[in-house]
Every structure is written in structure tokens, then in C-alpha cells.
C-alpha positions in Angstrom: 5.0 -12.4 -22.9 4.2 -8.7 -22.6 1.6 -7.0 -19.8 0.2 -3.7 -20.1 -0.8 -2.4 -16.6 -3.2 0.7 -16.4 -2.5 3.3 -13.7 -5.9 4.6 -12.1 -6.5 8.0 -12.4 -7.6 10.1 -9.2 -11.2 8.8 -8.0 -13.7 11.2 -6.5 -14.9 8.7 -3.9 -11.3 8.4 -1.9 -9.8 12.2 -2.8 -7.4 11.4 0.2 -5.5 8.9 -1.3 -4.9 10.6 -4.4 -3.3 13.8 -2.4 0.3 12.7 -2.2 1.2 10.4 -4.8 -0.6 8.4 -7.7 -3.2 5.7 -6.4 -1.0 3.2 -7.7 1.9 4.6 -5.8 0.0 4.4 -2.3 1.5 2.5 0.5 -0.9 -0.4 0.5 0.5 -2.7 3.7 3.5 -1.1 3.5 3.7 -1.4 -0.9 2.6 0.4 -3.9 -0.3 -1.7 -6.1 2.4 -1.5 -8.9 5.3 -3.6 -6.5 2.6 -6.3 -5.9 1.4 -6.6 -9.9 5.5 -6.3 -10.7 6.4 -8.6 -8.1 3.2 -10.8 -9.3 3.7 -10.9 -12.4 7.0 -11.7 -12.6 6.5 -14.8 -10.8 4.1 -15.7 -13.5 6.8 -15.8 -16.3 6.4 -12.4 -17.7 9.2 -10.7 -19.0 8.1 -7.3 -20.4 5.3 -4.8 -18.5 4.3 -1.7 -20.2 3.0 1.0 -17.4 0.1 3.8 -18.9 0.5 6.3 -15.9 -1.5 10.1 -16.6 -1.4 11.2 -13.1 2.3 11.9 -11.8 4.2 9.4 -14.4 7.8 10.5 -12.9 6.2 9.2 -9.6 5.7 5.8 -11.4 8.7 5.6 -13.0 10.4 6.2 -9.4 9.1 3.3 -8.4 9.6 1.2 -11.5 12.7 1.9 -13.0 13.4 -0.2 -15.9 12.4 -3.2 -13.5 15.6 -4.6 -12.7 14.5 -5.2 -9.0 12.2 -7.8 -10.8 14.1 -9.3 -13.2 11.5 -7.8 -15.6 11.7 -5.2 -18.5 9.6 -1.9 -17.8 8.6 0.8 -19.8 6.0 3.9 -17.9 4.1 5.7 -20.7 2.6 9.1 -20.1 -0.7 9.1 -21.6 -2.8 12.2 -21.2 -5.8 10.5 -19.1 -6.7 7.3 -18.5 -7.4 4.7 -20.4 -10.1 2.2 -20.8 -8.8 -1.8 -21.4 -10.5 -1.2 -24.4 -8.4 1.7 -26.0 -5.8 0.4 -24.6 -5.9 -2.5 -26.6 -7.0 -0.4 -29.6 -3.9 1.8 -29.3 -1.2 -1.3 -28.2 -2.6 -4.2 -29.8 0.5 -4.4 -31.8 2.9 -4.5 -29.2 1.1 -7.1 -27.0 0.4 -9.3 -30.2 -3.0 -10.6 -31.1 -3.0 -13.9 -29.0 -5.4 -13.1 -26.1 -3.9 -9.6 -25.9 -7.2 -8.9 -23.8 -6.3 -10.9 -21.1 -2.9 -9.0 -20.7 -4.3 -5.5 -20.2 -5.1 -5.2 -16.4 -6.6 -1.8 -14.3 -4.5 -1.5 -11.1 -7.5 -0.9 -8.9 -7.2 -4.5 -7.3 -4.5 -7.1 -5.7 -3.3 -9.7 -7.9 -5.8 -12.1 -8.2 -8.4 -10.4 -6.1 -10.3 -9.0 -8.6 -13.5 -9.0 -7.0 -12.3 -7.0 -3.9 -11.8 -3.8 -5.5 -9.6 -0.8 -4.3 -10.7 3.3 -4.3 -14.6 2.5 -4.4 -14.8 4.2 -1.1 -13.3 4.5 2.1 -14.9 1.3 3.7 -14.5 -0.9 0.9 -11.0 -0.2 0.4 -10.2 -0.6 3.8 -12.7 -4.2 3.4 -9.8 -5.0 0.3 -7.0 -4.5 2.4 -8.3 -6.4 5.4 -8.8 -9.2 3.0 -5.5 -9.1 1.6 -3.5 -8.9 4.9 -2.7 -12.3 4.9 -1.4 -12.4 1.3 0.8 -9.4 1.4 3.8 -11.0 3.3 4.8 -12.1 -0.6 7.9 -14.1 -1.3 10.1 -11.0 -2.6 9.3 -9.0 0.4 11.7 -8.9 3.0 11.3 -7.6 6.8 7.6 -8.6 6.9 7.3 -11.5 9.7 3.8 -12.9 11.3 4.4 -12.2 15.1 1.8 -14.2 16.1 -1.1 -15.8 14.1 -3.1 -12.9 12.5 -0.5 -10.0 13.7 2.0 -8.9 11.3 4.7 -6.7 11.5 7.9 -5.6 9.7 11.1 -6.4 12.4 11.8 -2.4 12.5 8.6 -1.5 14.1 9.1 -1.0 18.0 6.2 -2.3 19.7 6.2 -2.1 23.4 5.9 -4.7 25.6 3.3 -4.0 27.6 1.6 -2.5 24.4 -1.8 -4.8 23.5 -2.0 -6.6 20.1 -5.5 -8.0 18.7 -5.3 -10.0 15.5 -6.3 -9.3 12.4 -3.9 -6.3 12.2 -0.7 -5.3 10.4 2.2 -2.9 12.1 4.4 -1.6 9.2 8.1 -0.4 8.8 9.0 1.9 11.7 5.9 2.3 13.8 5.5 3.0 16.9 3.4 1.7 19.5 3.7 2.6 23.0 2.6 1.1 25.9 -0.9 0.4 26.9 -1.3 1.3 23.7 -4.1 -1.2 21.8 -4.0 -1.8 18.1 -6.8 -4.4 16.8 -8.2 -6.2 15.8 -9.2 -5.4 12.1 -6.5 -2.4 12.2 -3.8 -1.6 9.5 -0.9 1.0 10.8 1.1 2.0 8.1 5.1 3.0 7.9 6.5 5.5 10.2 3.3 6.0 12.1 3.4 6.7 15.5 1.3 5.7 18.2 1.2 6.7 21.6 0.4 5.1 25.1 -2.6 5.0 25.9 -4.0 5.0 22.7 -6.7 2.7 21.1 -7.3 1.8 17.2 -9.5 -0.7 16.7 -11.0 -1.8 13.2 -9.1 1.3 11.7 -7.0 2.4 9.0 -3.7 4.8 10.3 -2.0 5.9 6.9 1.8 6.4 6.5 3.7 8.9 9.0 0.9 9.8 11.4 0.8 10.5 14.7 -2.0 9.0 17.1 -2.0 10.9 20.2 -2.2 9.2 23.8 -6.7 10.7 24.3 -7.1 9.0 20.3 -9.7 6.7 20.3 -9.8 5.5 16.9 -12.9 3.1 16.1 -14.2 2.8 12.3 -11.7 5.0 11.3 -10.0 5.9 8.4 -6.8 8.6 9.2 -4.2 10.1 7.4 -2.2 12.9 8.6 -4.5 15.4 10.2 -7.6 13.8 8.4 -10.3 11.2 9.8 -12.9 9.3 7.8 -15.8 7.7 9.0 -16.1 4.9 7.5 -19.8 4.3 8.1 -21.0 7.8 7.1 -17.9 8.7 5.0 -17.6 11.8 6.6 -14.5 13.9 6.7 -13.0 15.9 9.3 -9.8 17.8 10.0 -8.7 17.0 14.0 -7.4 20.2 14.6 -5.2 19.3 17.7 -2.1 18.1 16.7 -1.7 16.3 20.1 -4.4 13.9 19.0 -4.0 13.5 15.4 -1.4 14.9 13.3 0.7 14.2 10.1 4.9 13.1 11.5 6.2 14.6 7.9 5.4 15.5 4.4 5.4 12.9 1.7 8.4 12.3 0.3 9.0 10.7 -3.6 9.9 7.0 -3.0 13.7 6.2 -3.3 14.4 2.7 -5.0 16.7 0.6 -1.9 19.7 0.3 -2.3 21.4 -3.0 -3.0 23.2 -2.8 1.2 19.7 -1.7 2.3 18.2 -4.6 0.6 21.0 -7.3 2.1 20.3 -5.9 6.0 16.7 -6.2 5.4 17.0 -10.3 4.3 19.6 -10.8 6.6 17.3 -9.5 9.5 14.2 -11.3 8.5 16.1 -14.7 8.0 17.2 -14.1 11.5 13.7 -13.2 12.7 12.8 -16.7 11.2 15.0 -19.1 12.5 
């Protein structure tokens, strides 16, 4: 069976996200949308997954490959905007075959299976999707993800100090920091390689990938990423311009697929972490 998978274009409503790699490509819990839907829909018997990527298809096919990591067959076509499910079908019909072809044409604006909790409508809806798909995003192909304690997640390289204070819900990705006294939670998401401080306090907040929280942060209702804060009850946008409070650790970087040894340490670890 064949699945053709549309890649969102940028959306007006969260211009942040789009700013340093395709929407489908954003870290979401510590994974791209298109490693859940690969890793999804292999599970489900697929075998062959067309991508349709306009914005930044070498970026895609970074990530893809030719889906080997999934035991799957993947091709990413560059179209020149993005397409509706219904063009899509009008321009691949033949490839996916007439036999509910309708059915295998899916937006990747949404988790597997969560349809109705859709991603990039705004700030405070997407971070809404994510909250609601924390508990689901420890999947069976990931490796390194382990639940600390019911409702706190974290992957086994983040250094957490002891005296640092956890509330659940809330998810600690690869390589964070958290320092002590430091409170994360509850209803907080800190992505990979982010970095924060003692003293410092996020609470029902979103902290994207790589960014530095400073020890004065107080971060309630947030959304931040780098040097940028959202509000996410007035959507409003500002630049912190004291890097000793909030501040982007590095640029972006194109995603490198892990390598096979990489892979290995990471089970290893976790089947360690859960004996």
C-alpha cells in the first residue's frame, strides 16, 4: 500500500516555527511531524510513502532518506506550493491506485491519529496539541525517552538537578539542562539542548530547541524560542533583548540522520534506564 503525505507550507499564524526549518521538520517533543507519520505508518503495514515538500524539500529529504530507518520506501517530491488533498489526488491518483486513494493522502498539520487537535493554528493551540500528545510521543521506535515519574518525561541525556523541582505534565528533551531550584511544570514542554538555569521558573510554557532560560526568567503562558516570547493568551511577540534572561544557545543546524553506533548507545541506555 502506498501513502502520500503533504508537507504544510509556512502558516501566517505561527511565523516562528517556520523560521528555521520546514513545519514538518520542527522538533515536536523532541521529533519532526514526518518521524511520527513515518514511524506511524509503518507500523500500520505500509510499505511505500510519497512526501510533496515546497518549502525546503532538501530539508525533508534529510530527514527521510529513502526510509530505510523504517523499513519503508520514500520518495520527497518538490512541488512548487502546496497542495490541496484534492489535487493531490488529481495529480497521483495513478500511483496510489483507485481503491480509497482518498483515504491515503494525509496533511501533516496533526499527530497520527489526532486529527482533531490540529498543529500551526496558532500559538496556544499548538502548544494545546502538544500537551495532548505528550503522553503518546514516547512511541515504540523511539529510543532514550523514559517516564521519570507519572506525567514527567525525559530523554536519559538530560541533566536534571537534584534539587531542581519537577511538576507533571511536562516533557524534558535530549540534552537539557535544568539547574537547581530551577522549576519546570506543570503543563511545560523543554525542548533539546535547552538550557535552564537555577532559579528559574517555567510553568505551562513552551521552551523551543537550544535556548537559554536565564536564572530572573519567569516564564508563565509562554511560548519561547531563541530570543523570542509569545504570549500565548494575547499572541503577542516580543524580542527579550537581554541575553542573560532569554537567548538562542546556537543556530539551527540541518538534521543529521544517526548513525547506526549512535542508535545502538541510545537502546542500550534506555533498556538500562528500564530495568
Amino acid at each position: 500500500m502506498k501513502v502520500l503525505l503533504i508537507c504544510p507550507a509556512n502558516r501566517t499564524s505561527v511565523p516562528l516555527l517556520g523560521e528555521s526549518a520546514p513545519l514538518a521538520a520542527v522538533p515536536l517533543l523532541g521529533q519532526s511531524l514526518l518521524e511520527y507519520w513515518l514511524a506511524h505508518l509503518a507500523r500500520s503495514g505500509v510499505k511505500e510513502v510519497t512526501v510533496l515538500a515546497d518549502d525546503r524539500p532538501a530539508y525533508i529529504r534529510s530527514i527521510a532518506g529513502m526510509g530505510a530507518r523504517w523499513g519503508l520506501s520514500v520518495s520527497v517530491i518538490e512541488e512548487s506550493r502546496e497542495l490541496t488533498p484534492a489535487q493531490a489526488l488529481l495529480k497521483y491518483e495513478k500511483e496510489l491506485g483507485a481503491e480509497s486513494a482518498q483515504n491515503r493522502i494525509v496533511v501533516l498539520d496533526h499527530f497520527p491519529d489526532v486529527a482533531e487537535k490540529p498543529l500551526f493554528t496558532n500559538y496556544a493551540a499548538h502548544f494545546e496539541s502538544l500537551l495532548n500528545c505528550m503522553p503518546h510521543a514516547r512511541t515504540p521506535d523511539r529510543v532514550g525517552v523514559k517516564e521519570l515519574t507519572p506525567g514527567i518525561y525525559t530523554h536519559f541525556r538530560a541533566r536534571i538537578s537534584a534539587e531542581a523541582i519537577l511538576h507533571a505534565p511536562c516533557w524534558l528533551g535530549k540534552n537539557v539542562y535544568v539547574g537547581p531550584g530551577a522549576t519546570v511544570g506543570p503543563m511545560s514542554i523543554v525542548e533539546d539542548g535547552s538550557f535552564i538555569e537555577s532559579g528559574a521558573l517555567v510553568s505551562n510554557s513552551f521552551v523551543g530547541p537550544d535556548t537559554f532560560v536565564g536564572k530572573l526568567a519567569e516564564l508563565c503562558e509562554s511560548f519561547a524560542l531563541g530570543d523570542t516570547l509569545v504570549n500565548l493568551k494575547t499572541g503577542s511577540v516580543t524580542k527579550v533583548p537581554d541575553n542573560f534572561l532569554l537567548s538562542a544557545l546556537r543556530q539551527p543546524r540541518a538534521p543529521q540522520a544517526a548513525g547506526f553506533f549512535d542508535r545502538l548507545v541510545d537502546l542500550c541506555s534506555r533498556n538500562l534506564t528500564e530495568v
